[in-house]
C-alpha positions as CSV (number, residue, x, y, z in Angstrom):
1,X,-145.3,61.7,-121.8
2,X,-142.8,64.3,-121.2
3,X,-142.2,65.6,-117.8
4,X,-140.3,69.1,-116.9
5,X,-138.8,68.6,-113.2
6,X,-137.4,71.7,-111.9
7,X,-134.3,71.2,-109.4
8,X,-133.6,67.4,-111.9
9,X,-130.1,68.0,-111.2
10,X,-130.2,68.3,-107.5
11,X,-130.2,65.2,-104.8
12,X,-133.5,64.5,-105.1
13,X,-134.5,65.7,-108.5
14,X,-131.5,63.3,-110.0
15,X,-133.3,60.5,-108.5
16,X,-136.5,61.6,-109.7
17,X,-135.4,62.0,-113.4
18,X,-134.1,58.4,-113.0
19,X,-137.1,57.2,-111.9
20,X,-139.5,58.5,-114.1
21,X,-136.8,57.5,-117.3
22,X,-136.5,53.9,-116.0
23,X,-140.4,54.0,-115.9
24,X,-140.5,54.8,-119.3
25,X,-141.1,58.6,-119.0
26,X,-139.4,61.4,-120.5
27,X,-138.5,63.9,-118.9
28,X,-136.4,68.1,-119.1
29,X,-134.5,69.4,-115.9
30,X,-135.0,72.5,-115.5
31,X,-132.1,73.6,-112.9
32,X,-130.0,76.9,-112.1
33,X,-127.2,74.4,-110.8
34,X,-126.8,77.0,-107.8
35,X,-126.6,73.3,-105.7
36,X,-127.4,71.4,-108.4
37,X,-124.8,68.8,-110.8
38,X,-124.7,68.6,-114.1
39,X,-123.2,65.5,-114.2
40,X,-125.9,63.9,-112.1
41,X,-128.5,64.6,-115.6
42,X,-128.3,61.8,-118.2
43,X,-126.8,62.2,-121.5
44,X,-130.1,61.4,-123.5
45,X,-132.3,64.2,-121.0
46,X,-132.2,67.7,-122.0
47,X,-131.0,70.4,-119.2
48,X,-132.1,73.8,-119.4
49,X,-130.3,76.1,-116.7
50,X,-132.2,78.9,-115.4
51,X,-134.2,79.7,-112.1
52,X,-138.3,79.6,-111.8
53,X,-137.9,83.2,-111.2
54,X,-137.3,83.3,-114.9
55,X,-140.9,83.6,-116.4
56,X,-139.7,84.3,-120.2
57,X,-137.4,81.2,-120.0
58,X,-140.1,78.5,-118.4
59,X,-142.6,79.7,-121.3
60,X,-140.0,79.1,-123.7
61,X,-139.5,75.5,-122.3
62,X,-142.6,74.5,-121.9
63,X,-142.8,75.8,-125.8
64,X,-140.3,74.0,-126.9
65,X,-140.8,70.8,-125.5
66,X,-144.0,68.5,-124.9
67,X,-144.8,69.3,-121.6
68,X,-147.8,67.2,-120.1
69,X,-146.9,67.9,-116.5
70,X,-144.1,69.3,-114.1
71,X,-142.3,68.0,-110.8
72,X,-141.5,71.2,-109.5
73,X,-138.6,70.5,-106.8
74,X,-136.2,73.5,-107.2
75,X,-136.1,75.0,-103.7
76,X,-134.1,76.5,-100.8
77,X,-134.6,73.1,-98.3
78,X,-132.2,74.5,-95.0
79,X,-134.3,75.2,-92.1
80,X,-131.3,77.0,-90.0
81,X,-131.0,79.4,-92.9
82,X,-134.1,80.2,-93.3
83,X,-134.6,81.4,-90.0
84,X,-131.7,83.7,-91.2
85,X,-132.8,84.6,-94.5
86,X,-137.1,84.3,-94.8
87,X,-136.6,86.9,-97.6
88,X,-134.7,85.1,-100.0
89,X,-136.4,81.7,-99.1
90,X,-139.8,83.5,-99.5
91,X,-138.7,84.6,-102.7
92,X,-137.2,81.5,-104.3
93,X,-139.8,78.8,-102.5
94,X,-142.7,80.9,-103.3
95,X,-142.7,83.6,-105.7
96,X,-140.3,80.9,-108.2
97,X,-143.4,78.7,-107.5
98,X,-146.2,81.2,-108.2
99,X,-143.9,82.4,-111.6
100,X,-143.6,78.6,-112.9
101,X,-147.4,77.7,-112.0
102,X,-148.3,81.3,-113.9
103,X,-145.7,79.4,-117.1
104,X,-147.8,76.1,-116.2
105,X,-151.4,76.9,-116.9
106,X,-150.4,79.9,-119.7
107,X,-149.2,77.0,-121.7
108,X,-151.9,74.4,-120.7
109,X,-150.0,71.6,-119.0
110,X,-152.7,69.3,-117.3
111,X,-150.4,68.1,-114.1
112,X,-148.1,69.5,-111.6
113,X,-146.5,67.5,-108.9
114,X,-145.0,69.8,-105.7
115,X,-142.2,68.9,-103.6
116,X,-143.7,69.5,-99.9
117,X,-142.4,68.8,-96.6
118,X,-142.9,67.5,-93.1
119,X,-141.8,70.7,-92.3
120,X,-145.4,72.0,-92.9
121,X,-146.7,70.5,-89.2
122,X,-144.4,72.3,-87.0
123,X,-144.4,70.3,-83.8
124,X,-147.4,68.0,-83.4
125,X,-148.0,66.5,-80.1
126,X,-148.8,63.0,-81.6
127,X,-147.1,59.5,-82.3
128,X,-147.7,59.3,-86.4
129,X,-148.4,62.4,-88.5
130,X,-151.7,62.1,-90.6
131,X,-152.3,64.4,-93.8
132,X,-155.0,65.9,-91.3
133,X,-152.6,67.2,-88.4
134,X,-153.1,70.7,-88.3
135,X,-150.2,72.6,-90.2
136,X,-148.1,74.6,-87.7
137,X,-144.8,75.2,-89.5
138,X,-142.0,76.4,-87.1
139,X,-139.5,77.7,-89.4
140,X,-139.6,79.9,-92.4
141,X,-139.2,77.1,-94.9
142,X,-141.5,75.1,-93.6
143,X,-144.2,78.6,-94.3
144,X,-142.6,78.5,-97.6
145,X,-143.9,75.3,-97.9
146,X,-147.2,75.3,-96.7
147,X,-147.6,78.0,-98.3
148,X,-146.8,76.7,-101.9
149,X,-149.2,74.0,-100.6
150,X,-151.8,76.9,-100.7
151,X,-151.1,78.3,-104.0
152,X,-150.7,75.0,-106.0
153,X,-154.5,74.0,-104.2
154,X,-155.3,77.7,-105.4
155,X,-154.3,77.0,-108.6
156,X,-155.8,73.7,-109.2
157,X,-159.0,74.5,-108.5
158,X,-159.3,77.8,-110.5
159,X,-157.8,76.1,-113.9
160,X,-158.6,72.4,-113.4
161,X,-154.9,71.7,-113.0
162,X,-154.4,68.1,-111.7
163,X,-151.9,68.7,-108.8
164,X,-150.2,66.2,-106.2
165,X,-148.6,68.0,-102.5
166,X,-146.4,65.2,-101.5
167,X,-145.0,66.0,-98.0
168,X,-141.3,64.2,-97.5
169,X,-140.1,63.4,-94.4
170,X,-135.9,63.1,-93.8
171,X,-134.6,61.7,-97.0
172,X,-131.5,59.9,-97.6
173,X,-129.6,56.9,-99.1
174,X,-128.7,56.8,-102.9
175,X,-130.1,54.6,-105.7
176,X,-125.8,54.4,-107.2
177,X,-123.2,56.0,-105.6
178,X,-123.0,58.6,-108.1
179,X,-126.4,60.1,-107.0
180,X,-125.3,60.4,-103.2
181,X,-126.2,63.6,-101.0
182,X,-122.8,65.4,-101.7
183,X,-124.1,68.5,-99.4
184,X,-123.7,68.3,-95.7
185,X,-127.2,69.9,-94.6
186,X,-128.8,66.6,-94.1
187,X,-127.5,64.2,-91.1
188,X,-126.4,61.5,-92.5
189,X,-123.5,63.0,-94.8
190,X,-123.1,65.7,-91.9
191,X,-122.3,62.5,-89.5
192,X,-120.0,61.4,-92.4
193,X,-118.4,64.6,-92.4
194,X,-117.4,64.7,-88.7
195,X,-116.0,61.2,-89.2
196,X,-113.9,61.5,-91.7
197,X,-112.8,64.7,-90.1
198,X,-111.6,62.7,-86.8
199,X,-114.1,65.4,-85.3
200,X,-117.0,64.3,-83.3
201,X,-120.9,63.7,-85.0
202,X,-122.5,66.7,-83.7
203,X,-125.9,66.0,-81.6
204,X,-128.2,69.4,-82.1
205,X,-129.8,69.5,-78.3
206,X,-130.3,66.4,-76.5
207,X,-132.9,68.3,-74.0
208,X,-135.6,67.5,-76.2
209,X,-139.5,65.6,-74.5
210,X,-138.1,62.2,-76.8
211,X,-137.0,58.9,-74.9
212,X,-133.7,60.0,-75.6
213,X,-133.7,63.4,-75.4
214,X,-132.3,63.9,-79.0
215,X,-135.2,64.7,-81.9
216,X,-136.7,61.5,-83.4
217,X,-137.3,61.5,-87.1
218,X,-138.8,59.5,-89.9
219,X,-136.2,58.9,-92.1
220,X,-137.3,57.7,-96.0
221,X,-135.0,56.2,-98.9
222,X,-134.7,58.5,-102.0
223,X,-135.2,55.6,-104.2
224,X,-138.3,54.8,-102.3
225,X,-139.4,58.5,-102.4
226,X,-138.3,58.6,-106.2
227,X,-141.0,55.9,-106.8
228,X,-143.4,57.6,-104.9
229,X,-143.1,60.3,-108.0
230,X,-143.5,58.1,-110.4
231,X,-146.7,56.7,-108.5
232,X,-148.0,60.5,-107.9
233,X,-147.1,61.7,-111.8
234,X,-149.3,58.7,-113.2
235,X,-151.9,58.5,-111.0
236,X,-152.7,62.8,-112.3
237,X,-152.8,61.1,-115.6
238,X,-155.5,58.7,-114.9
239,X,-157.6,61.2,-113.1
240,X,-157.6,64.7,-114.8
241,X,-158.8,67.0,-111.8
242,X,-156.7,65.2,-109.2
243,X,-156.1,66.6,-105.5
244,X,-153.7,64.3,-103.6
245,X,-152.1,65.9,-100.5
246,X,-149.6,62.6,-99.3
247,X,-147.1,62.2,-96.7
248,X,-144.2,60.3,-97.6
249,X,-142.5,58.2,-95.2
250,X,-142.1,54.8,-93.5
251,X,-144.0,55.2,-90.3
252,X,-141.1,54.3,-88.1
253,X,-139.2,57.0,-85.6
254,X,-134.9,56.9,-85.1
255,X,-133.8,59.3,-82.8
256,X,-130.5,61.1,-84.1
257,X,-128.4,59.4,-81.4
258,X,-129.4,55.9,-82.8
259,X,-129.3,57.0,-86.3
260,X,-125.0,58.3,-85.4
261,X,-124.5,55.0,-84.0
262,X,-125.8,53.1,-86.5
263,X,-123.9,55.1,-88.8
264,X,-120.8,54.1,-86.5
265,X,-121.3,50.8,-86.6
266,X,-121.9,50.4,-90.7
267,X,-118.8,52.6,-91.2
268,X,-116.8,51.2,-88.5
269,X,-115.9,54.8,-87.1
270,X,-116.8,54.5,-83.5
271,X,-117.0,58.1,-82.4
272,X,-119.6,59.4,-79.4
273,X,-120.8,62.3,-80.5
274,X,-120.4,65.7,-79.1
275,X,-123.8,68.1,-77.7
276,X,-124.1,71.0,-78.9
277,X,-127.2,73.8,-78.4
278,X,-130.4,73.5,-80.4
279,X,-130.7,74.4,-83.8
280,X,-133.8,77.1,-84.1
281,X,-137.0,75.4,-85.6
282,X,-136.5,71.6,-85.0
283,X,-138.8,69.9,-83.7
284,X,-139.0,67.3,-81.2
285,X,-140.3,64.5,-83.0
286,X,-141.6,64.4,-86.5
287,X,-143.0,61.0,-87.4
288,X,-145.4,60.1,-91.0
289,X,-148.6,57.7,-91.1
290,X,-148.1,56.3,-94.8
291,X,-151.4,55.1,-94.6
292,X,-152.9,57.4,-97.1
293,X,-150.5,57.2,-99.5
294,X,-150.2,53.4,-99.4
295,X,-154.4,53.4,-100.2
296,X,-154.6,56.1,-102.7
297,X,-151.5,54.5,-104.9
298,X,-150.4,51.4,-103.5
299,X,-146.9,53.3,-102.7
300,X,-145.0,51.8,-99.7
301,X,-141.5,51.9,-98.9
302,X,-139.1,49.0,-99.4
303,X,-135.9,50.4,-97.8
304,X,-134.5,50.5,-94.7
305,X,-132.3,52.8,-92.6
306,X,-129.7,50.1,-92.6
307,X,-130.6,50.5,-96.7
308,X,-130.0,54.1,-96.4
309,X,-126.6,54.3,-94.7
310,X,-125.0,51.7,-96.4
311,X,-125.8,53.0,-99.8
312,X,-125.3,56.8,-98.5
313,X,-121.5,55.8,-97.1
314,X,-120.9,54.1,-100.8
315,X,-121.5,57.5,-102.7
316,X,-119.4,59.3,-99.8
317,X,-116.5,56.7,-100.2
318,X,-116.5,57.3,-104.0
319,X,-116.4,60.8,-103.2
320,X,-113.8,60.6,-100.6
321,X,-112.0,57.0,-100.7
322,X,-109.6,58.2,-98.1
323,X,-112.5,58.0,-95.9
324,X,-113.2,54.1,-95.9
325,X,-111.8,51.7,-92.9
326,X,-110.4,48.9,-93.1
């Protein structure tokens, strides 16, 4: 079976596309390379470079390849800049979405996996987030994101598309050096980045109701969250008419102050961090239940945070061996 996954070349996609290869899938990125590498696609996987906004060019790849279903991950993923710029994230998140779905059932592909976000729940006022927490989204991505939420369910139950939501929580790590996070939105490389500046890790608010005061988050391997595609594309297969909403995550809260020191100690920087004010639309603490998830596909996660920085630091000293102690 042939999969098309939109944003293949990115962070996450690149992990995906490896995934679903080493599973035996094929698979076509689809990627405007506005963040995502080329390099990062294999050799043997066809790229095709164009944005979802592009209606004319996804029904010409969906023509001329076999299509049986999509992982649609192309997306504008900063929260701090979409409380700058909702326009252009409402306009790539969710009218690119609504253009590729319209490509999607026009050419009758069965399946259609969307990359969601814990974004979605805002805030909630609880220990583990359930797929049932009300959805609250404090930022304009994470709208953009429920919202696709709402127009993939739409869409699914109008044409019979078989459709998976699967809500990540804070991803990191890399499956081989050469698929690292090379961005610096995300903490772990943005930690990295201060390091191997000699500046200070910066700590967004540390005012925040968490027994630390900085925000607590669930963080997630990619590998383990590549997987969890693989889990989500097969199990549409097997049930034509599928609706799976699932969070993905490992159930387990580190605040960002522990995550910069553990980060210290496996790079063997040592540097406190600096405070600086809140960022606009984090929330305190954002935490998943993987319960569902684990009983609708048998998915759990095998990595740890210790897993995640160790393997994250490898693709950042490749990158940047001047960085590397010792």
């Amino acid at each position: 079976m042939t999969w098309l996954i939109t944003g293949g070349a990115g962070y996450i996609g690149a992990h995906v596309v490896r995934a679903m290869t080493e599973a035996g899938e094929r698979a076509v990125v689809y990627d405007d390379l506005s963040t995502g590498i080329a390099e990062r696609v294999p050799a043997e996987v066809p790229l095709v470079v164009g944005s979802t906004l592009d209606g004319e060019l996804l029904r010409r790849t969906l023509a001329e390849h076999p299509v049986a279903g999509v992982v649609h991950l192309a997306a504008k993923k900063q929260v701090g800049e979409s409380v700058e710029a909702p326009l252009l994230y409402y306009r790539e998140n969710v009218e690119g979405l609504r253009v590729l779905l319209e490509a999607v059932t026009a050419a009758g592909v069965p399946s259609f996996v969307f990359s969601s976000s814990a974004a979605v729940y805002g805030m909630p006022d609880l220990d583990l987030v359930t797929e049932e927490t009300p959805c609250v989204p404090m930022s304009p991505y994470g709208e953009t994101k429920l919202a696709g939420e709402w127009l993939v369910r739409a869409t699914a139950r109008a044409t019979g598309l078989s459709a998976a939501c699967l809500r990540y929580f804070n991803v990191a790590g890399a499956a081989a050096p050469e698929l690292a996070d090379v961005g610096v939105s995300n903490l772990i490389p943005m930690v990295f980045e201060k390091l191997t500046e000699n500046a200070p890790p910066r700590i967004f608010g540390d005012d925040y109701p968490t027994p630390d005061g900085t925000c607590v988050r669930d963080y997630i391997h990619v590998a383990d969250l590549a997987e969890a595609h693989v889990a989500a594309a097969r199990a549409l297969q097997a049930s034509p008419g599928a609706d799976l909403t699932l969070n993905i995550g490992r159930g387990e809260g580190v605040s960002v102050r522990e995550m910069i020191n553990r980060i210290n100690a496996v790079t063997g920087y040592g540097t406190p961090p600096a405070v600086t004010p809140r960022r606009p639309g984090d929330p305190a603490r954002v935490v998943a239940s993987a319960d569902r998830i684990a009983g609708e596909l048998g998915w759990t996660a095998k990595r740890d945070v210790e897993d995640m920085i160790t393997s994250a630091w490898e693709g950042w000293v490749r990158r940047y061996p001047g960085a590397a102690r010792g």
